[in-house]
C-alpha positions as CSV (number, residue, x, y, z in Angstrom):
1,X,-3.8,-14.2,8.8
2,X,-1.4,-11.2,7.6
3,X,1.9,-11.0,8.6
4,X,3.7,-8.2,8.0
5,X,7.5,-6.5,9.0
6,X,7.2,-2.6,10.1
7,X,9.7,-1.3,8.2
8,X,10.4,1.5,11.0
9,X,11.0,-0.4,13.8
10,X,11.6,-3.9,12.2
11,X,9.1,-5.8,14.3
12,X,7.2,-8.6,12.7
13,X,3.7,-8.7,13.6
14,X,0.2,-10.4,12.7
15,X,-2.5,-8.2,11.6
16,X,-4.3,-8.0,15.2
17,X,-1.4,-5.9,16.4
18,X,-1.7,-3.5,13.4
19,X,-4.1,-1.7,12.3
20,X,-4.9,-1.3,8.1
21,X,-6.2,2.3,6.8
22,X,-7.0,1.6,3.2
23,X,-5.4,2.6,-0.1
24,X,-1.7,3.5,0.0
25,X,-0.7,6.2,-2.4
26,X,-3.7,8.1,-3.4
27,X,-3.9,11.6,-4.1
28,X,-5.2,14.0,-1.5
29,X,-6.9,16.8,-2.2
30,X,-6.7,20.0,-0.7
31,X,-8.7,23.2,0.0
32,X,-8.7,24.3,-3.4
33,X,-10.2,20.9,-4.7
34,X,-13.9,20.7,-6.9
35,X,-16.4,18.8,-5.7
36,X,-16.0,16.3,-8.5
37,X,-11.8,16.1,-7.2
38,X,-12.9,16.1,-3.4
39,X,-15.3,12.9,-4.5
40,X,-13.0,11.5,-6.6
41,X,-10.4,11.4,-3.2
42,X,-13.1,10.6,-0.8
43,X,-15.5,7.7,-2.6
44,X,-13.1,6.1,-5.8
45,X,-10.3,3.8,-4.2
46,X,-9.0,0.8,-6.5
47,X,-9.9,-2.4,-4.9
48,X,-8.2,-5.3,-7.1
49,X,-8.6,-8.4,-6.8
50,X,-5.1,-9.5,-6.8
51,X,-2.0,-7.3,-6.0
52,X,-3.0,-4.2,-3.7
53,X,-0.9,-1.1,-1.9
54,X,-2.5,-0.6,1.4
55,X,-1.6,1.8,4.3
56,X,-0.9,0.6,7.6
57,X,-0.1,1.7,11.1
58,X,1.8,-0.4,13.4
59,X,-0.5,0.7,16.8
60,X,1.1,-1.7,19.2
61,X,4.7,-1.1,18.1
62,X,6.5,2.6,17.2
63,X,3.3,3.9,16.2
64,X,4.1,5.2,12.9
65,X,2.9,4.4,9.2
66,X,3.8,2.2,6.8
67,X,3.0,0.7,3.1
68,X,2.2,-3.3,2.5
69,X,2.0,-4.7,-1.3
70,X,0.0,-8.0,-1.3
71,X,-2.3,-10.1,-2.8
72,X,-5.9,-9.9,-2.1
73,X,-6.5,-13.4,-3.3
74,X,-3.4,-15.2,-1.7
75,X,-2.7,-13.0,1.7
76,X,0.7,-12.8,0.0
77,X,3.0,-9.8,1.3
78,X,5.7,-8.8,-1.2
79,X,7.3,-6.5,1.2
80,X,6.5,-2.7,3.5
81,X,8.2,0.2,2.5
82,X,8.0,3.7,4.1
83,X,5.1,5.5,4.3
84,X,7.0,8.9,3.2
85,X,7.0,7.4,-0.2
86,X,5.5,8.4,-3.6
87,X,5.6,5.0,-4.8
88,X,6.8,1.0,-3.8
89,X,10.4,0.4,-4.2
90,X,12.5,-0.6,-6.9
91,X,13.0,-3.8,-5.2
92,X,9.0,-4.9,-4.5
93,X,8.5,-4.0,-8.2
94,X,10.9,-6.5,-9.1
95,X,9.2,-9.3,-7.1
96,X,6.0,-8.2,-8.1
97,X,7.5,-8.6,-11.7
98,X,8.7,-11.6,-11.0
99,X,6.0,-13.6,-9.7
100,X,3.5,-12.0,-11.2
101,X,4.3,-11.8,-15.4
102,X,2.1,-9.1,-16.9
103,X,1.3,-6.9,-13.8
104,X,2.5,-3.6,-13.9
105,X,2.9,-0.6,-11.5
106,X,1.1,1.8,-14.3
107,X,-2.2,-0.2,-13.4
108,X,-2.1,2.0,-10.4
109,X,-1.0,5.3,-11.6
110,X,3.0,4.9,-10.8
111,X,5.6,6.1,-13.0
112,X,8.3,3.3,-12.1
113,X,8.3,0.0,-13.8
């Protein structure tokens, strides 16, 4: 079972009180989008096996949205960060670099390393 720290309202919770909405940091697409972009955004999500960004939404707490980085393999959680952000922390990375040699945060489109 999960267990994860809202970073909004500082609560720790297990996963039954939360509720998970997929990929975290994708690109949305917008009016102006081709079919091939508004496909791409609907259908193509990354789903590693290994380390993951998900969304979250802590529905039985402050209500509001938050980031997780874990392991798919492990249930490991490496941290939750604000939703309101373009990509994880400086400080996840460095776990993530850490106990995981050879992964990177360009894997999954990010800038930051």
């Amino acid at each position: 079972m999960l267990i994860l720290t809202c970073p909004n309202c500082g609560e720790t919770k297990d996963e039954s009180e939360l509720h998970a909405h997929g990929e975290a940091h994708i690109t949305r697409a917008g009016p102006e989008a081709t079919d091939e972009e508004m496909e791409t955004y609907l259908f193509e999500r990354v789903n590693p096996k290994g380390v993951h960004f998900e969304r979250w939404h802590c529905s039985y707490g402050c209500g509001k949205w938050f980031h997780a980085a874990r392991c798919t393999n492990t249930l490991e959680v490496f941290g939750t960060y604000s939703a309101q952000t373009t990509e994880p922390p400086k400080e996840i990375i460095d776990i993530l670099d850490k106990k995981r040699p050879g992964w990177s945060w360009r894997k999954f489109g990010g800038t930051a390393q």
